[in-house]
Backbone as CSV, one residue per row, in Angstrom:
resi,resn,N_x,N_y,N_z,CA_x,CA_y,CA_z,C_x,C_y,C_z
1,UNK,103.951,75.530,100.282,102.817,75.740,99.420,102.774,74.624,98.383
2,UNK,101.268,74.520,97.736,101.489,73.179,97.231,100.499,73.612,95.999
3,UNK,100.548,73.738,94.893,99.549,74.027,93.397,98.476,72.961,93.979
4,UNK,97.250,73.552,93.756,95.694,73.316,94.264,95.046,72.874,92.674
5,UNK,94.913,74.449,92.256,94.065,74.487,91.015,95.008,75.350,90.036
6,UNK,94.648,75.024,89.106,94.940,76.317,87.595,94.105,76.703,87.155
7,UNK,94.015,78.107,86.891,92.542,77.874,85.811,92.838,79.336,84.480
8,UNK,92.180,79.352,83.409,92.838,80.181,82.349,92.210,81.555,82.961
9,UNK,93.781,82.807,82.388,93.319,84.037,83.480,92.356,85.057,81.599
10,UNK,91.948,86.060,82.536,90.647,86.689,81.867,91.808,87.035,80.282
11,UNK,93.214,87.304,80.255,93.140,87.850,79.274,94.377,86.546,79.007
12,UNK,94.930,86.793,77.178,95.460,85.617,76.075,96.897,85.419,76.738
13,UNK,97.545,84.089,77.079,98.356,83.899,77.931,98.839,84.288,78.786
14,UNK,97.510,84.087,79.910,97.703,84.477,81.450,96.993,82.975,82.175
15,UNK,97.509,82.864,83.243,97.042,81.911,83.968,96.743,82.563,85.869
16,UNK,95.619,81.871,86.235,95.682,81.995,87.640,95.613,80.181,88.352
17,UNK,96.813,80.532,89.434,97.011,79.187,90.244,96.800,79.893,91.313
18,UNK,96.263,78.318,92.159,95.509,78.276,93.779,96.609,77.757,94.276
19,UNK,96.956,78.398,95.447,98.258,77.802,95.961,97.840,77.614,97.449
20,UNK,98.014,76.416,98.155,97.196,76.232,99.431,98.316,75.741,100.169
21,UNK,98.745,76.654,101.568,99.437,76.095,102.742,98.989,74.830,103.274
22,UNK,100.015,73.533,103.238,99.413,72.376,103.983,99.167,72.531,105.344
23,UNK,100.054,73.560,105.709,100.430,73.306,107.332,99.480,74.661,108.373
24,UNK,99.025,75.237,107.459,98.014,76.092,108.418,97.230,76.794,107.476
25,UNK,96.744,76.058,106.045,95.635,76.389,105.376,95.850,77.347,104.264
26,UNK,96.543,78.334,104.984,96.423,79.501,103.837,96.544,79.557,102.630
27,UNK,95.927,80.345,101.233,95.721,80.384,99.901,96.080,81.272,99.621
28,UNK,96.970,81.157,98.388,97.528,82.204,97.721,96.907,81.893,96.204
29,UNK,96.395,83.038,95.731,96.470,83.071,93.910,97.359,83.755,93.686
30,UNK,97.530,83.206,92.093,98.959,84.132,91.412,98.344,84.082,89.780
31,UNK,98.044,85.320,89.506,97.828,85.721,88.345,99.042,86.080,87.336
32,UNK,99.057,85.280,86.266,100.800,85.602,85.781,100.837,85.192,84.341
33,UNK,101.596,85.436,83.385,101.780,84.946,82.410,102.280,84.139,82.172
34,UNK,101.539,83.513,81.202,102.692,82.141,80.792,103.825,82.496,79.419
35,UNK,103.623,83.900,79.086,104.360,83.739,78.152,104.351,85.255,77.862
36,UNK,106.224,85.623,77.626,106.828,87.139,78.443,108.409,86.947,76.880
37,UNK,108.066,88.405,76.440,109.037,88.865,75.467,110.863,88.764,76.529
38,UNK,111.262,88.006,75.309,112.634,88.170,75.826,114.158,88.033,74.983
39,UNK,115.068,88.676,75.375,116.181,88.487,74.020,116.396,87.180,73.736
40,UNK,117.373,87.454,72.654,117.278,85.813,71.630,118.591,85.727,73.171
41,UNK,118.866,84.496,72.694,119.460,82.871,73.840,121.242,84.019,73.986
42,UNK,121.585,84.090,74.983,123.118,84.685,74.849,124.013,83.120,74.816
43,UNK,125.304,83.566,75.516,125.947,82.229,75.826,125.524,81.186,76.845
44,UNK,125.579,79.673,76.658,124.408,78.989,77.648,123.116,79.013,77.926
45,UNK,122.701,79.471,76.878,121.195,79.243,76.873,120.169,80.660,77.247
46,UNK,121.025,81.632,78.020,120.371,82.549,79.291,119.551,83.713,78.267
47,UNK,118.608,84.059,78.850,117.822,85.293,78.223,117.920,86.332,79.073
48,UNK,117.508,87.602,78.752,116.529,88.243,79.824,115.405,88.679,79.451
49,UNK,115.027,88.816,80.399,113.080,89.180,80.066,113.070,90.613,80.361
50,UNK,111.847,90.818,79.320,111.425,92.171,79.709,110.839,92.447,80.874
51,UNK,109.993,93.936,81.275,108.900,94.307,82.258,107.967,93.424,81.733
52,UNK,106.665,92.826,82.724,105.803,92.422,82.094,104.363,93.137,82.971
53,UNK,103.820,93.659,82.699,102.754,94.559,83.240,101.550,93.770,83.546
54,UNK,101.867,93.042,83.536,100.796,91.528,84.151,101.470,90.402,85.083
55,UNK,100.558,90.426,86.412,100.788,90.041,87.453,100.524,90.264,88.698
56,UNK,99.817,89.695,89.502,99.550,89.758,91.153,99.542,89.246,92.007
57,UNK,99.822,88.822,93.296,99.386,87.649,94.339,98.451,88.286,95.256
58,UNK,97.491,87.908,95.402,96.969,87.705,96.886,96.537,86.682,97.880
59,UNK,96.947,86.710,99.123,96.521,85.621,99.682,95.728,85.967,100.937
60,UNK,95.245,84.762,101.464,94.184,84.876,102.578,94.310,83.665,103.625
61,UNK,94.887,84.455,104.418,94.831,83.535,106.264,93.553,82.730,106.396
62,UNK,94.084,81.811,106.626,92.798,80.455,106.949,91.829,81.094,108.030
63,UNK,91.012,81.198,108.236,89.542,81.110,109.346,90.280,80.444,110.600
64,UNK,89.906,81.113,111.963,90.059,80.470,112.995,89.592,79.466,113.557
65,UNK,89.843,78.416,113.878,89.605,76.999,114.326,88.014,77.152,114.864
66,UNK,87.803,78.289,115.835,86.151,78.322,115.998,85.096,78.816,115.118
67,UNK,85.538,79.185,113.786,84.720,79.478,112.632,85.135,78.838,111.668
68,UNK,85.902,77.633,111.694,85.562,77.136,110.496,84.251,75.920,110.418
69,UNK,83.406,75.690,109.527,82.534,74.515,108.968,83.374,73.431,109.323
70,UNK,82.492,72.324,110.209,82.884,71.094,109.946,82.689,70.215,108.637
């Protein structure tokens, strides 16, 4: 999969990306946050994150070779 597009999602730090199979078309979106509550830094840097109640993928199988537009 290869990032297509980004574009800003309906609600305040959310994003949706176009994610497009090179090798047989298919598109995935991913609706997600860019930015998720989490504890302060432990040892080495590491956090953990909370639940975040925002988020989805769906994707869609390319059209068959005799229906797609030239």
């Amino acid at each position: 999969m290869a990032l297509d597009r980004q574009y800003a999602g309906p609600l305040q730090d959310t994003i949706i990306q176009r994610w497009r199979d090179p090798v047989d078309g298919a598109i995935c979106y991913i609706y997600l946050p860019i930015s998720a509550p989490h504890s302060p830094p432990a040892g080495g840097g590491y956090v953990q994150y909370g639940a975040a109640g925002i988020g989805s993928i769906s994707c869609v199988a390319p059209a068959p070779a005799a229906n797609r537009r030239p």
